[in-house]
C-alpha positions as CSV (number, residue, x, y, z in Angstrom):
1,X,0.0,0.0,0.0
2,X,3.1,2.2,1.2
3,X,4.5,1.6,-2.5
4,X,1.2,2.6,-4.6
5,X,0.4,5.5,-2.5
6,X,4.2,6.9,-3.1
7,X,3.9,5.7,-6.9
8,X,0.3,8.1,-6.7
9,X,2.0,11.0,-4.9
10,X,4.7,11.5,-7.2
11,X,2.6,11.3,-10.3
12,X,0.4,13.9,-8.7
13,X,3.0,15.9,-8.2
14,X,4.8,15.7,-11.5
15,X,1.7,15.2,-13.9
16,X,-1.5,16.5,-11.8
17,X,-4.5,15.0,-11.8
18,X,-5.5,14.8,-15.5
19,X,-2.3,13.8,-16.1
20,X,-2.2,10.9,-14.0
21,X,-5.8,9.7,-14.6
22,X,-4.0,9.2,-18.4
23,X,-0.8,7.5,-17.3
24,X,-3.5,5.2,-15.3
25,X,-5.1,4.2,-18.4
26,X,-2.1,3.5,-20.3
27,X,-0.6,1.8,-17.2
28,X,-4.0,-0.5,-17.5
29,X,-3.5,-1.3,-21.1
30,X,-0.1,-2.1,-21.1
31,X,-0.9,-4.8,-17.5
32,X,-3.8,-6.4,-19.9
33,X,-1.5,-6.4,-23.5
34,X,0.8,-9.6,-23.2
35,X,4.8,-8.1,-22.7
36,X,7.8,-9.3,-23.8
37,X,10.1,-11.2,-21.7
38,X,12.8,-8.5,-20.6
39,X,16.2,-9.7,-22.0
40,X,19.4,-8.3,-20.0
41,X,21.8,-6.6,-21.3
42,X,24.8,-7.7,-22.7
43,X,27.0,-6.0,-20.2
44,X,25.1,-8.5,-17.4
45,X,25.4,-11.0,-19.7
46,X,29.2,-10.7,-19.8
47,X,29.2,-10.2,-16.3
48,X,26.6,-12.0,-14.2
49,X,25.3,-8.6,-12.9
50,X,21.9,-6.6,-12.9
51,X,22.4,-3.1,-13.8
52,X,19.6,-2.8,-16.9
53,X,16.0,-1.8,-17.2
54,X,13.6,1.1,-17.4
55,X,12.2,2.4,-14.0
56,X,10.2,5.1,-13.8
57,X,10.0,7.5,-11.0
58,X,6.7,6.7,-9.9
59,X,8.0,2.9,-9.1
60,X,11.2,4.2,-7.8
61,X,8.9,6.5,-5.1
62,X,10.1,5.5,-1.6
63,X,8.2,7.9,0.8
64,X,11.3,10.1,0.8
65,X,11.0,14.4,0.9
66,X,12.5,14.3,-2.8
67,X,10.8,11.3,-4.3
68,X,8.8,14.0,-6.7
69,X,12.2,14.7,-8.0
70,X,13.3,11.5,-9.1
71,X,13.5,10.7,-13.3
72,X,13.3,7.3,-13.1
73,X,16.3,5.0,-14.0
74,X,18.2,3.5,-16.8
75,X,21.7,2.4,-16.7
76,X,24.3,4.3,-18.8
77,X,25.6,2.9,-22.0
78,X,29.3,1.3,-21.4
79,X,30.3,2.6,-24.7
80,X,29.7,6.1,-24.3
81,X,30.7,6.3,-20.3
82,X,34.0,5.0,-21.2
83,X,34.0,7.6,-24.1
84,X,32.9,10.8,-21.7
85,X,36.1,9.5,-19.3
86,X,38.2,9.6,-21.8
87,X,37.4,13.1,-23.3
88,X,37.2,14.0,-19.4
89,X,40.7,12.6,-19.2
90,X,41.6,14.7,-23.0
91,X,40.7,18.0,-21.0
92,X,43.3,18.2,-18.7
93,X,41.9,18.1,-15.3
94,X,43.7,19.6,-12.8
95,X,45.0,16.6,-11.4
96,X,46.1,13.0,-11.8
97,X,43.0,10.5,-11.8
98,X,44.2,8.5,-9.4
99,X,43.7,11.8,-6.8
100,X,40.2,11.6,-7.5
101,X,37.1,10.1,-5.9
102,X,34.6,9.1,-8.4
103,X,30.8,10.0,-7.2
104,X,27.8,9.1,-9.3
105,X,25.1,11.1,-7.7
106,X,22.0,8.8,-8.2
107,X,23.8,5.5,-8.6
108,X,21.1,3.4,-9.3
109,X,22.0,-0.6,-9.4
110,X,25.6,1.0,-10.2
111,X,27.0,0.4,-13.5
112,X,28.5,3.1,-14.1
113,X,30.4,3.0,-10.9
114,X,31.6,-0.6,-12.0
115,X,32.9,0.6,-14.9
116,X,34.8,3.6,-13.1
117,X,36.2,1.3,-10.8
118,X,38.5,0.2,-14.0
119,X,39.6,3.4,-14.8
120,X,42.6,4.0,-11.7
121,X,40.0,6.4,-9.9
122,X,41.4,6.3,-5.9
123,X,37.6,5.2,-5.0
124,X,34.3,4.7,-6.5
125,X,31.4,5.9,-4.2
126,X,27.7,5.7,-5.5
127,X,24.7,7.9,-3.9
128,X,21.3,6.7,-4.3
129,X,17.9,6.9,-2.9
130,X,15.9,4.2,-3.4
131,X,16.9,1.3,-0.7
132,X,16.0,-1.5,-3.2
133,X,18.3,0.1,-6.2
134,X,21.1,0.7,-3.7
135,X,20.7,-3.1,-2.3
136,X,21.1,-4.0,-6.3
137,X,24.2,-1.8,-6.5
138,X,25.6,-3.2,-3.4
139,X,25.6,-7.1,-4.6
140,X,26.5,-5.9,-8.5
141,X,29.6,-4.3,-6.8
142,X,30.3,-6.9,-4.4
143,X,30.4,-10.0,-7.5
144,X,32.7,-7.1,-9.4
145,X,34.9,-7.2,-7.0
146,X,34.9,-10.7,-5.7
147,X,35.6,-11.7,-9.6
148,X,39.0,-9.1,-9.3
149,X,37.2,-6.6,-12.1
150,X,37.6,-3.5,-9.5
151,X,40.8,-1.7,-9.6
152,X,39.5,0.4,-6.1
153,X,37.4,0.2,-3.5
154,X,33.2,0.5,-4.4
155,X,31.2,2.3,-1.7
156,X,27.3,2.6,-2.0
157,X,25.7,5.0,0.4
158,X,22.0,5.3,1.1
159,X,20.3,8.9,1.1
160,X,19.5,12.3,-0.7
161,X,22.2,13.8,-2.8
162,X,21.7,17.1,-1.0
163,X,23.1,15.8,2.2
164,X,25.6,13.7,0.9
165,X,29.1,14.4,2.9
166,X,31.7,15.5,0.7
167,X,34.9,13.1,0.8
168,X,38.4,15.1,1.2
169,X,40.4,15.7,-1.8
170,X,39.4,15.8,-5.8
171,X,36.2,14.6,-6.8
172,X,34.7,13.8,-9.9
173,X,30.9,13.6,-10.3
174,X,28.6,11.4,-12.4
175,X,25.0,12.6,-13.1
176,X,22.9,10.9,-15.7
177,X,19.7,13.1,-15.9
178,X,19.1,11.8,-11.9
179,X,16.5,14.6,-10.6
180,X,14.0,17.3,-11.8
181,X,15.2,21.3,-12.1
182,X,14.7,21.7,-8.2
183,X,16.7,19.0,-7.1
184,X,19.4,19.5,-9.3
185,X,19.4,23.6,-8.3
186,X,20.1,22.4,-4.8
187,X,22.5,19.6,-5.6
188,X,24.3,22.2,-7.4
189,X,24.3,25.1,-5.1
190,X,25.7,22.1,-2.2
191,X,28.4,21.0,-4.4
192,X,29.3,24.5,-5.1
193,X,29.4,25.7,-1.5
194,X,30.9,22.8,-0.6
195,X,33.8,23.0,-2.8
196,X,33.8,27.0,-2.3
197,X,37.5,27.1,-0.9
198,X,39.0,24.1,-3.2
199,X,37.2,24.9,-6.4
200,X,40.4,22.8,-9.0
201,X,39.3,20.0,-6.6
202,X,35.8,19.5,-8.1
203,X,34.6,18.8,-11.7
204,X,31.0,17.2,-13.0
205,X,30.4,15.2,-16.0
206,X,26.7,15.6,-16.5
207,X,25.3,13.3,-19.3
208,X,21.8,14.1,-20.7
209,X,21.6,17.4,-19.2
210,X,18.4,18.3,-18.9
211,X,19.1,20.7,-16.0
212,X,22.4,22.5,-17.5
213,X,20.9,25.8,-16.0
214,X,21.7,24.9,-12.6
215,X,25.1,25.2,-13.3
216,X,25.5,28.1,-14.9
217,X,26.3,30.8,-12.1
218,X,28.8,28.4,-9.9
219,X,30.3,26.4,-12.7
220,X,32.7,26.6,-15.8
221,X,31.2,25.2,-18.8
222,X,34.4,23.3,-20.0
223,X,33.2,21.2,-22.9
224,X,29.7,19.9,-24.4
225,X,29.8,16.9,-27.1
226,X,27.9,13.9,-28.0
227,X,30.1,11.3,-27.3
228,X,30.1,8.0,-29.1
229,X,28.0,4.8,-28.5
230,X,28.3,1.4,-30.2
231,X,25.6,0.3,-32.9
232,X,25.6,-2.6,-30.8
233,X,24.3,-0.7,-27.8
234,X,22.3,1.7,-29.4
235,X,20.1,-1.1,-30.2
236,X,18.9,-2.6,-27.2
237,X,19.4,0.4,-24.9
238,X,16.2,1.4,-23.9
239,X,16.4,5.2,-24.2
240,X,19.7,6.2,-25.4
241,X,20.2,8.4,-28.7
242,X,23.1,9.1,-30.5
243,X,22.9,12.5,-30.2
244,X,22.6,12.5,-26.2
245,X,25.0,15.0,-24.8
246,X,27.6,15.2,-21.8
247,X,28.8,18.5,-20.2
248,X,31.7,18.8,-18.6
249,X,32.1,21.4,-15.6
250,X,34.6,22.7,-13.3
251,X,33.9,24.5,-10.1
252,X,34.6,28.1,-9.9
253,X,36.6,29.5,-7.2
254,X,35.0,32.3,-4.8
């Protein structure tokens, strides 16, 4: 009951009441149509892990403050993540990667901190809301790591991006489209204050950046491409498109 009033709250909130009366309807139709079997993805395949799927928000609500904020979840492709690290890694950052601590804000069941694990990051920490994604991202990392495929530790915390605690030294942070405008205002405004008096110490890959705009008064913009995906997993990705964009930022100093 907990679950499908949460699911209802966040729709009212995000789609009002005509709104979710229609995404009712077409929730109805698609229970009665016969679906699919869901087949993983070739990255779990490979790797006995569970990071695919489409979620939406409303089945991601856990009776949490910023539940309305949440976009839902889909795991990035491993194609283009390893591309946006390594036009990260073409721009010079201010220091060597193995200074940095990776952070995907919204880490969902954690792929992309499985791949940055491989990359010589000095740790890999994921934040995410939902207990039963982090739970996910907990065993995918532990069976990564158990099978030798992490190259540094993998750390999942539980909780709201706003009040995550800042680890010492660089950092390097992951969005992929995680939270609505406000969310990612405040998410913003944290990092920024909290990275005030270290600003070389903090930069943001942001992929599918809905939100740009809540970077644009504490951050330097300092690239924006669309970086490359396989044909391979364009086609079973369930919402990628090749002309998805990343932005990279760094903070500014005050």
């Amino acid at each position: 009951m907990t679950s499908v009033l949460g699911k209802l709250r966040w729709s009212m909130q995000r789609r009002g009441f005509g709104g979710t009366l229609l995404a009712a309807a077409k929730g109805l139709v698609r229970k009665l149509r016969p679906q699919p079997a869901a087949t993983p993805h070739p990255f779990d395949l490979a790797h006995g892990t569970d990071t695919g799927g489409l979620i939406s928000g409303g089945d991601l609500a856990s009776g949490h403050a910023s539940d309305r904020f949440i976009e839902g979840y889909a795991a990035v492709p491993p194609s283009r993540f390893q591309n946006i690290l390594a036009r990260w890694l073409a721009s010079s950052p201010p220091h060597a990667i193995a200074e940095y601590t990776f952070v995907d804000l919204g880490c969902g069941k954690g792929r992309a901190l499985l791949l940055a694990s491989q990359a010589g990051f000095r740790e890999v920490v994921g934040v995410e809301l939902n207990p039963s994604l982090a739970a996910t991202a907990r065993t995918n990392a532990e069976r990564w790591t158990a099978t030798g495929k992490a190259g540094c530790a993998v750390r999942i915390e539980v909780g709201d991006a706003v009040e995550f605690a800042w680890p010492l030294g660089p950092c390097v942070v992951f969005l992929f489209n995680p939270f609505g405008a406000t969310l990612m205002e405040r998410v913003a405004d944290r990092m920024a204050a909290a990275f005030r008096d270290r600003g070389s110490d903090l930069e943001v890959l942001y992929y599918k950046p809905e939100h740009a705009a809540a970077f644009a008064s504490s951050f330097e913009m300092i690239w924006c491409e669309t970086t490359g995906i396989s044909p391979e997993e364009l086609a079973v990705d369930p919402v990628a498109d090749p002309n998805d964009e990343t932005r990279a930022y760094r903070s500014l100093r005050r």
